[in-house]
N, C-alpha and C positions, 0 to 999 in steps of 0.2 A: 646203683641201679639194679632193678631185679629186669628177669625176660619178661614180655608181655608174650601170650602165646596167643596167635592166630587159630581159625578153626583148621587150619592141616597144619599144625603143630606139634608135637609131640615129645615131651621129656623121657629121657630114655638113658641107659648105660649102653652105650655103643659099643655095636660087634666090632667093627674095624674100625681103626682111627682116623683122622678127619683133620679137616681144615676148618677155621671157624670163619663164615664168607665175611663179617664185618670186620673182625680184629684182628685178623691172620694165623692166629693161635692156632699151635699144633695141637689138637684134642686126642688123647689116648685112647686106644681099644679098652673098654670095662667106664671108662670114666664119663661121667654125667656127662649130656649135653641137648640141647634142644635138635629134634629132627624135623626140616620142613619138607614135608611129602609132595610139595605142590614142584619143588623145584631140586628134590632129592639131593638138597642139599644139607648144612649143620651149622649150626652157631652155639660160642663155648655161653654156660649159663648165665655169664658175668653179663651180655653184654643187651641191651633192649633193644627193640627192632629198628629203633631211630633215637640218636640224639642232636635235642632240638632244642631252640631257646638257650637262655642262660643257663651256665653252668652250676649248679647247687653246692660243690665240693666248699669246704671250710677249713681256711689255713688251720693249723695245727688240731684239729679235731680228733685223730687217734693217741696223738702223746697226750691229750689232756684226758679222753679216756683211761689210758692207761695209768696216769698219773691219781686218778680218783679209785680206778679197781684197785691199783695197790694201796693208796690212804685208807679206804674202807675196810681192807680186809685187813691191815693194820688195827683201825680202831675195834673192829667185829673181835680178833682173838685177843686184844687185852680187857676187852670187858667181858668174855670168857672166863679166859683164863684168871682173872683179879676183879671182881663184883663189886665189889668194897672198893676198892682203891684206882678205880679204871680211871674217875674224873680228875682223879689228882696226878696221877700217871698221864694222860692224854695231854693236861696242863704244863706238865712239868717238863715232856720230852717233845722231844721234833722227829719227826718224817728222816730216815736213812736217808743219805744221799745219794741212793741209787733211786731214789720216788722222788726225790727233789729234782732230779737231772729231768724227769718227765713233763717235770712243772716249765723249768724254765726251757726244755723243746718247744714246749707247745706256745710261749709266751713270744720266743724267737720268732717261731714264723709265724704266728699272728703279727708284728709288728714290723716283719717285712712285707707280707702281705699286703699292708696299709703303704707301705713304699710302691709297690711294686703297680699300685692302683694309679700312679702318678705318670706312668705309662702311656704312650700316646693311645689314643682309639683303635691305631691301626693294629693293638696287639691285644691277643687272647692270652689269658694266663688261668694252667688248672693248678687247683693248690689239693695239696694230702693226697697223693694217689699211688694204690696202690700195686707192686708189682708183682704180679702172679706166679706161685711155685716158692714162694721165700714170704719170709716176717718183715724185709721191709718196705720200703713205701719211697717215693721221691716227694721231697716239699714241693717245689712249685718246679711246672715248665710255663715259661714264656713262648710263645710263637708269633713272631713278627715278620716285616720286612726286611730285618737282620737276620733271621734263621730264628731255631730254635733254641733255647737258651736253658738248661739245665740245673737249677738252684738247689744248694741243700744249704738251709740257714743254721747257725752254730752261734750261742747267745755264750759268749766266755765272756764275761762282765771283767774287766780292770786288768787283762790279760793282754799279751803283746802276740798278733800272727808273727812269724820272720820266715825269712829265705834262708836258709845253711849254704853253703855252698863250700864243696870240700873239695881236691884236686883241682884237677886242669891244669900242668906245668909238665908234670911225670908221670902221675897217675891222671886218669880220667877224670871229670871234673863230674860230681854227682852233686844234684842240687836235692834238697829235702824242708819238708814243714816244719817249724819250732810252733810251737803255740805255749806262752810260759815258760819257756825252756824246756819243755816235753817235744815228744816226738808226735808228728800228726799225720805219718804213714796211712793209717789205718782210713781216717779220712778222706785224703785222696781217693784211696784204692775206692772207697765207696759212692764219692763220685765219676769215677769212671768206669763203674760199673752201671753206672745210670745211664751215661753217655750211650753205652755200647747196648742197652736195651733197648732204649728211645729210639736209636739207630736203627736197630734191627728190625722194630716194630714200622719204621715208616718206608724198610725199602729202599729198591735201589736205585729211587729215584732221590732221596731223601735230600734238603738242604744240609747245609752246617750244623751239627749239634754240637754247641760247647758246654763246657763245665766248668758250673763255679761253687765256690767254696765264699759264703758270706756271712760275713762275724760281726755281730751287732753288739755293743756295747765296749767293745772291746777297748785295749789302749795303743789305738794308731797314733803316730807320730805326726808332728805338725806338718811335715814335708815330705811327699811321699809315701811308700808304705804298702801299695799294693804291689802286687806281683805275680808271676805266674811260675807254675811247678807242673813238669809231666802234662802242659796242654789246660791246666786248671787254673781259671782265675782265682785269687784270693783279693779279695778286697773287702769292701764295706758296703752299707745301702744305699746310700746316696751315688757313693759311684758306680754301679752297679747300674740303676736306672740311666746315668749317663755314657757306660759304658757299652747296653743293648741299644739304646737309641740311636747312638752316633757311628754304631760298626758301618762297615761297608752295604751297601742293600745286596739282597739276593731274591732270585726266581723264588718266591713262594707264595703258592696258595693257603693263604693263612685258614682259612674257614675249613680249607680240605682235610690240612693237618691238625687241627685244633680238631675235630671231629673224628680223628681216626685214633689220635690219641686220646682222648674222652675215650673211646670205646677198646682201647689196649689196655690202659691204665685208670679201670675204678677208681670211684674214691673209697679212700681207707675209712 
């Protein structure tokens, strides 16, 4: 979304810093921001005077950006660098897989996405948005009569999630993510860094914000399989939509919160 600017509007690098009245956003002294003279008050430049209607965001739409800047600039410096032999070079090699990992982000949550549509009416869901002051983005929030629901989708094809769980008898019992037998630390922490933004952004009035962790393609076992780590669901898509629909109900103005978060959290 860009601002629409009214006629007592005024984009400006503010003297003193501010509050943005829609998004809550702390706005810095020096840093862009729209100034409204009629009501002396500031809104950060992210956010439009109203968000109205359906949401426009599109699952995975900046990992597949990102996934085409790097392929192109890929193909751009081997036909630089090699004129002659670019078309057989571009034939013969593949995409690093650090531009492949882009490909299949953005495939993941397009394809939760399509799950996540299966949803009752009663829930709003914004996909690819982005969070301000940092490079990255949350996949989807759900906002229902269950709370608010925190998705980051992880497409690890043929790969197993598990629970560790080490101690508990002498030592303290510490549970941790496996994914392939790798460690998924890093994960977590990145979900619940979503959580505590989300959070933050709706106040302290806020419902339930939970966080999951959802691995598509993956190789879940016939019986069971999901589980929670540090307050994180990890599960799969299908259970996922069963597991938002069927939580406990909670006081929530979905429209209110679906609107406040559209305007905290652009889309990427």
């Amino acid at each position: 979304m860009t601002p629409e600017l009214g006629p007592d509007d005024k984009r400006m690098r503010l003297r003193y810093g501010g509050t943005c009245r829609l998004c809550t956003w702390q706005i810095s002294a020096g840093e862009e921001a729209v100034y409204e003279r009629g009501s002396k008050t500031v809104r950060c430049v992210d956010c439009a005077v109203e968000v109205t209607g359906v949401d426009r965001s599109e699952a995975g739409a900046s990992a597949r950006r990102e996934y085409e800047r790097r392929r192109d600039n890929r193909e751009q410096r081997i036909r630089t660098d090699h004129p002659k032999l670019s078309g057989l070079i571009l034939a013969l090699t593949d995409d690093p897989q650090s531009t492949k990992a882009w490909e299949r982000g953005a495939v993941g949550e397009e394809l939760l996405a399509r799950r996540l549509a299966d949803l009752p009416d009663t829930f709003r869901v914004l996909h690819d948005r982005r969070t301000r002051g940092t490079r990255a983005n949350i996949d989807h929030i759900a906002i229902g009569p269950t709370g608010v629901w925190v998705i980051d989708a992880k497409r690890y094809v043929g790969k197993r999630p598990a629970l560790r769980v080490e101690g508990g008898i002498i030592r303290p019992r510490v549970e941790s993510l496996r994914i392939g037998g790798r460690d998924g630390t890093k994960l977590l922490q990145g979900v619940q860094s979503q959580v505590e933004r989300v959070t933050a952004a709706l106040g302290e009035a806020a419902p339930p914000v939970t966080g999951v962790l959802c691995f598509l393609e993956a190789d879940w076992p016939l019986i069971g399989g999901s589980f929670s780590v540090d307050d994180i669901h990890v599960l799969w898509p299908r259970l996922l939509v069963q597991r938002v629909t069927d939580a406990p109900p909670q006081l929530v103005d979905v429209d209110l919160i679906h609107t406040r978060l559209a305007r905290a959290f652009p889309s990427a």
